[in-house]
C-alpha positions, -999 to 999 in steps of 0.1 A, spaced: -482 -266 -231 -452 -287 -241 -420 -283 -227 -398 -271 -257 -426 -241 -264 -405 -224 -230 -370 -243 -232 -365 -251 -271 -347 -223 -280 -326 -228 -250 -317 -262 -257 -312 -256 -291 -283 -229 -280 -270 -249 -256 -264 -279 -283 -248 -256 -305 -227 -242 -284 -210 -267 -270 -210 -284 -306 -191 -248 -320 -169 -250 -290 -155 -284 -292 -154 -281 -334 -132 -251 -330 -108 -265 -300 -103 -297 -322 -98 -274 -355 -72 -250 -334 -53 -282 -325 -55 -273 -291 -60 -311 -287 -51 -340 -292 -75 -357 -320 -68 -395 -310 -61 -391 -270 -86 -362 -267 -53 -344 -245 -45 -307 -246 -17 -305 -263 -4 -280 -239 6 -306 -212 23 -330 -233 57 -341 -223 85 -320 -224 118 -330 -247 147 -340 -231 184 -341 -239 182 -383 -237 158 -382 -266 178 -361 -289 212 -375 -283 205 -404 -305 202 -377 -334 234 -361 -323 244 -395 -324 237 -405 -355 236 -373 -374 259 -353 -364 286 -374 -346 304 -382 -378 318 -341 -380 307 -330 -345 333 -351 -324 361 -331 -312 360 -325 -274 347 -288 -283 318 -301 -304 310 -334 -289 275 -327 -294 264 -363 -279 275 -345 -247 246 -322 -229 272 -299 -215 288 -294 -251 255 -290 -273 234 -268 -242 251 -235 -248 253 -242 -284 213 -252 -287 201 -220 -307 226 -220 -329 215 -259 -337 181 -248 -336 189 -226 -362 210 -245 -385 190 -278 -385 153 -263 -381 155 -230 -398 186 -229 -421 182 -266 -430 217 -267 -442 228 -292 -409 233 -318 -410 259 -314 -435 245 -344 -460 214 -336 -452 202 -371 -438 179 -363 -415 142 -370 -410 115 -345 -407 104 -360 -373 148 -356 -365 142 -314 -368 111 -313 -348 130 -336 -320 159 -310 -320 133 -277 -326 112 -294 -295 141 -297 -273 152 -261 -280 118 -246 -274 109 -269 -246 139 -252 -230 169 -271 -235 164 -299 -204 187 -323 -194 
């Protein structure tokens, strides 16, 4: 008697299951495809990495000491709103010179809750 007559079947399911299983994680986007990382523990935005935006997006009509959006304390309350108008809306910045890769920064750093 051979070996795969009683476990063939078995293995066979086995295989495929863990080949479905990791085909549909990776398809999902649950990770990441290069580092192999769930994409649920990546690093959370901060305010230092989207004040160069503010900075150079928004600085030029934001500025006055109630808009100073280069200023966490100033663009906080006010980060739904921004959400809004630069992810949604689309109609901020006012030119509209700002990157694809710019909205995510700012949508991130909304969703990711705003941190200092």
């Amino acid at each position: 008697m051979r070996w795969w007559d009683d476990y063939g079947l078995y293995v066979i399911v086995v295989i495929f299951t863990a080949l479905l299983t990791a085909d549909v994680v990776i398809d999902l986007g649950l990770t990441d495809p290069i580092t192999h990382n769930p994409k649920f523990e990546t690093h959370k935005v901060r305010f230092s990495e989207v004040k160069p935006v503010f900075e150079n997006r928004c600085k030029s009509c934001h500025y006055q000491p109630h808009w100073d959006w280069t200023k966490y304390e100033t663009a906080y309350p006010k980060r739904h709103t921004i959400k809004t108008r630069v992810w949604v809306l689309r109609n901020m910045p006012a030119g509209g010179k700002i990157t694809e890769d710019e909205r995510k920064l700012i949508r991130d750093w909304v969703n990711d809750g705003g941190l200092q």
